[in-house]
PyMOL CGO cylinders between C-alpha atoms (Angstrom):
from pymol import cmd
from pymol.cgo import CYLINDER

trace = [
    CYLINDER, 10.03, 11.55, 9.60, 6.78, 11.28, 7.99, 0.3, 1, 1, 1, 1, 1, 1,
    CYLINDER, 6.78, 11.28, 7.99, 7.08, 12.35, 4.00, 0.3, 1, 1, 1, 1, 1, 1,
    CYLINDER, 7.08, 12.35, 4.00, 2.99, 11.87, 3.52, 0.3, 1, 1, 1, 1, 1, 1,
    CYLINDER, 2.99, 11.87, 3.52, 3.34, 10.37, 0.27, 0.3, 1, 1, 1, 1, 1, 1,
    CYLINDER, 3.34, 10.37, 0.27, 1.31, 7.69, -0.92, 0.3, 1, 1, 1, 1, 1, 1,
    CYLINDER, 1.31, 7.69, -0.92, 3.06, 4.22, -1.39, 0.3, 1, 1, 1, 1, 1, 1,
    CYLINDER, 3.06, 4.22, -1.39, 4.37, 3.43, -5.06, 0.3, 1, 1, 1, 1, 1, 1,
    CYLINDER, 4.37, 3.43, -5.06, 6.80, 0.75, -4.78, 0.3, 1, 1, 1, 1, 1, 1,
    CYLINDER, 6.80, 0.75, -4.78, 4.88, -3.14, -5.36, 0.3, 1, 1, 1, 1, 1, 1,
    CYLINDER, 4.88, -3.14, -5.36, 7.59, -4.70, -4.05, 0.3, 1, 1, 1, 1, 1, 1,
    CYLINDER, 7.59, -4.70, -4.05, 8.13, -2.68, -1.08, 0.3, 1, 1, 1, 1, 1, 1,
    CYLINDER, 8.13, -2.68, -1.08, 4.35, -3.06, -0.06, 0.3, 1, 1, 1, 1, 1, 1,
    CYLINDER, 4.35, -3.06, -0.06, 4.59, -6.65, -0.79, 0.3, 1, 1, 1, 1, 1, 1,
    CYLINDER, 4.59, -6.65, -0.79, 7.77, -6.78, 2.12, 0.3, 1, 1, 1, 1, 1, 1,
    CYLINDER, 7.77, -6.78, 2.12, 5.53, -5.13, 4.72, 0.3, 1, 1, 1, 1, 1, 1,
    CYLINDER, 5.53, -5.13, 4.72, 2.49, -6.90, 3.79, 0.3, 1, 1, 1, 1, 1, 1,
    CYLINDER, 2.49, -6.90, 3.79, 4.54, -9.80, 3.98, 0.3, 1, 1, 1, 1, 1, 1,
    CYLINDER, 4.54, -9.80, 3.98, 5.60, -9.37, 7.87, 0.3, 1, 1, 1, 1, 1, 1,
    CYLINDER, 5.60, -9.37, 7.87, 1.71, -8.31, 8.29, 0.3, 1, 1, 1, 1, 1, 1,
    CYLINDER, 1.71, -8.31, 8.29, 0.56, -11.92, 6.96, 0.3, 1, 1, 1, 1, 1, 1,
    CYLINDER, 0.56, -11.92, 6.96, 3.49, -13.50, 8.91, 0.3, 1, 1, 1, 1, 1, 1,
    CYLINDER, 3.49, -13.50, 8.91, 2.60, -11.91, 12.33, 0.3, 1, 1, 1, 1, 1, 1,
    CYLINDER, 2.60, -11.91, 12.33, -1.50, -13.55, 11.78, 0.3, 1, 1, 1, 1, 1, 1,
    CYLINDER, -1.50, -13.55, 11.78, -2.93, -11.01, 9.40, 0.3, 1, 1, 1, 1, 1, 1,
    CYLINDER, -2.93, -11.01, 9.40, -5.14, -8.02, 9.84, 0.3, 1, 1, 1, 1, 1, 1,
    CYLINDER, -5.14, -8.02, 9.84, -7.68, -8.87, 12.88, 0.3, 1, 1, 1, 1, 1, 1,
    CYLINDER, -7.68, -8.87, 12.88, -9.42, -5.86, 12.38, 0.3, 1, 1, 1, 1, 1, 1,
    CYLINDER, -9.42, -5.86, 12.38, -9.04, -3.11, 10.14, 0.3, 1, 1, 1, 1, 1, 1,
    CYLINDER, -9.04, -3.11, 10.14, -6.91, -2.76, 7.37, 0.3, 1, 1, 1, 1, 1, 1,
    CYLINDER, -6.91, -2.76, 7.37, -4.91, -0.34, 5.19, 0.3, 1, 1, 1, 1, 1, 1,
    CYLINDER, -4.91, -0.34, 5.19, -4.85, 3.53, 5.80, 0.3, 1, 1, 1, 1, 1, 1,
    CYLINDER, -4.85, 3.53, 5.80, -2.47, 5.98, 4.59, 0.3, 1, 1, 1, 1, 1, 1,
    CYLINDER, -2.47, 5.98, 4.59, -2.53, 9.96, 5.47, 0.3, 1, 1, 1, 1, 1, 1,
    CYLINDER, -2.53, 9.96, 5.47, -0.99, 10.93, 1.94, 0.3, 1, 1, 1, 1, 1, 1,
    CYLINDER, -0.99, 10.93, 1.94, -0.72, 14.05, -0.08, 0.3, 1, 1, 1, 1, 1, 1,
    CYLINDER, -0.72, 14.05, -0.08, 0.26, 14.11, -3.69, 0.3, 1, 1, 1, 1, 1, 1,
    CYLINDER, 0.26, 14.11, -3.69, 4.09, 14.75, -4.22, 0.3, 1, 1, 1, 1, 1, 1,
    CYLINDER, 4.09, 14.75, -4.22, 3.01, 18.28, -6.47, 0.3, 1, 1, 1, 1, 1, 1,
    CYLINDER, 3.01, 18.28, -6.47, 0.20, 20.90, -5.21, 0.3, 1, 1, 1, 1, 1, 1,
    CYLINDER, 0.20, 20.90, -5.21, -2.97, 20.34, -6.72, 0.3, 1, 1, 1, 1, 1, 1,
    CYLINDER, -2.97, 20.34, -6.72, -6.42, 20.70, -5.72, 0.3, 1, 1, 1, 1, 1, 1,
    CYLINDER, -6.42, 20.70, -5.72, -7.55, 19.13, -8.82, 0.3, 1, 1, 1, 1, 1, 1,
    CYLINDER, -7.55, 19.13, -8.82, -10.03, 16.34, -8.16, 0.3, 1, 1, 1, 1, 1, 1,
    CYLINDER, -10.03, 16.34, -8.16, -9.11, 13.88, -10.49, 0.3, 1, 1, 1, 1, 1, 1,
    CYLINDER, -9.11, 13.88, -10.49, -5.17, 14.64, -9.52, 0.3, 1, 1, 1, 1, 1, 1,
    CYLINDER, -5.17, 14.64, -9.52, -6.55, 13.65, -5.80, 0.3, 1, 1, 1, 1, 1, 1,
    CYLINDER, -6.55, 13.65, -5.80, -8.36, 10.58, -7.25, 0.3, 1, 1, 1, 1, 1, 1,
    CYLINDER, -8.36, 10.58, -7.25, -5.79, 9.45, -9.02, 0.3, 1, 1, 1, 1, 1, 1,
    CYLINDER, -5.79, 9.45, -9.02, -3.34, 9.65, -6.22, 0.3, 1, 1, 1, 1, 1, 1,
    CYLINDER, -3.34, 9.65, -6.22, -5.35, 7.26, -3.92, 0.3, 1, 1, 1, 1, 1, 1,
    CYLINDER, -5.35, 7.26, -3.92, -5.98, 5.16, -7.06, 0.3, 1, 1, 1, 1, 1, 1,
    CYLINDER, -5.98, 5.16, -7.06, -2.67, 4.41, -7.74, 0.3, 1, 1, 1, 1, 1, 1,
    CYLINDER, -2.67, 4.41, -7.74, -2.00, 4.34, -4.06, 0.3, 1, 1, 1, 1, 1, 1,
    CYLINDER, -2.00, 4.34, -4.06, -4.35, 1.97, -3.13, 0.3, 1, 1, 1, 1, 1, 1,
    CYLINDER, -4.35, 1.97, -3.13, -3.89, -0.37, -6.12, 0.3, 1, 1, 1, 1, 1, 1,
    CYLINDER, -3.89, -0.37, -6.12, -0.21, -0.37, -5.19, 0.3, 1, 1, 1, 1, 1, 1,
    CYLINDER, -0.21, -0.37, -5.19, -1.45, -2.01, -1.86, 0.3, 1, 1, 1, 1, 1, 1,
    CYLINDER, -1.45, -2.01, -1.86, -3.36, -4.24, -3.56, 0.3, 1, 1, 1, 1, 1, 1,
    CYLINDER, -3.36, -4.24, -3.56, -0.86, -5.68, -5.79, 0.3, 1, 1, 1, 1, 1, 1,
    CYLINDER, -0.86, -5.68, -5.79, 1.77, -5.69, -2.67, 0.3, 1, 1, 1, 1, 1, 1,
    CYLINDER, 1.77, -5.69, -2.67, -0.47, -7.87, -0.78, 0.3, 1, 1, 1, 1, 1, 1,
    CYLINDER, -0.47, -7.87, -0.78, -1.43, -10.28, -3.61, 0.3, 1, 1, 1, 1, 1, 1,
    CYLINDER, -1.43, -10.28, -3.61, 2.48, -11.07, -3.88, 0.3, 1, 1, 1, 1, 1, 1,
    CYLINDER, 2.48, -11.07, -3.88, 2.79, -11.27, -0.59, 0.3, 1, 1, 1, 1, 1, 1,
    CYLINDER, 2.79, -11.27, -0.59, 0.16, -14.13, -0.17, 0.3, 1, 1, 1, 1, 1, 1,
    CYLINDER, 0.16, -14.13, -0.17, 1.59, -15.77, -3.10, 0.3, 1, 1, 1, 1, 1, 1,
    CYLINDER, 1.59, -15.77, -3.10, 4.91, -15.83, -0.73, 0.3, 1, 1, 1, 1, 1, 1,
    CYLINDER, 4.91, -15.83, -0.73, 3.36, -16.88, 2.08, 0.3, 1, 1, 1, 1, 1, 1,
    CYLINDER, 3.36, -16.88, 2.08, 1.68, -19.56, 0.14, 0.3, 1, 1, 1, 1, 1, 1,
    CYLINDER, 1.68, -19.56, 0.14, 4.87, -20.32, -1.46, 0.3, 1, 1, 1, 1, 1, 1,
    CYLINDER, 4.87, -20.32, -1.46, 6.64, -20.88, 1.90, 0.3, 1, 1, 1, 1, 1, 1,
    CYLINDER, 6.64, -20.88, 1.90, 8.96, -17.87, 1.07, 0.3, 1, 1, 1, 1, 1, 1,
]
cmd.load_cgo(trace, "trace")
């Protein structure tokens, strides 16, 4: 079941980046998510703040999980 939501959950992200860095990292490519926002709006800024907030979740989940990768977590 695929809820098309963009991620919001740091530590979540940081689990699945975590297996990601375990298995060797990203060889090529990288993140993508097919998301929506959770409310309909065709707004602009409501869509750029979506994959904002989105994306900067991913960011922060795979900072931590380098730090426990690093850390020997």
């Amino acid at each position: 079941w695929d809820t098309d939501q963009f991620p919001n959950n740091v530590p979540e992200m940081a689990l699945a980046y975590y297996q990601v860095l375990q298995a060797g990292g990203f060889k090529s490519g990288g993140t993508n998510f097919d998301a929506k926002l959770r409310r309909q709006s065709l707004d602009p800024q409501d869509l750029l703040i979506g994959h904002i907030g989105g994306m900067d979740c991913c960011a922060r989940g795979l900072k931590a999980a380098a730090r426990m990768v690093e850390d020997k977590a």
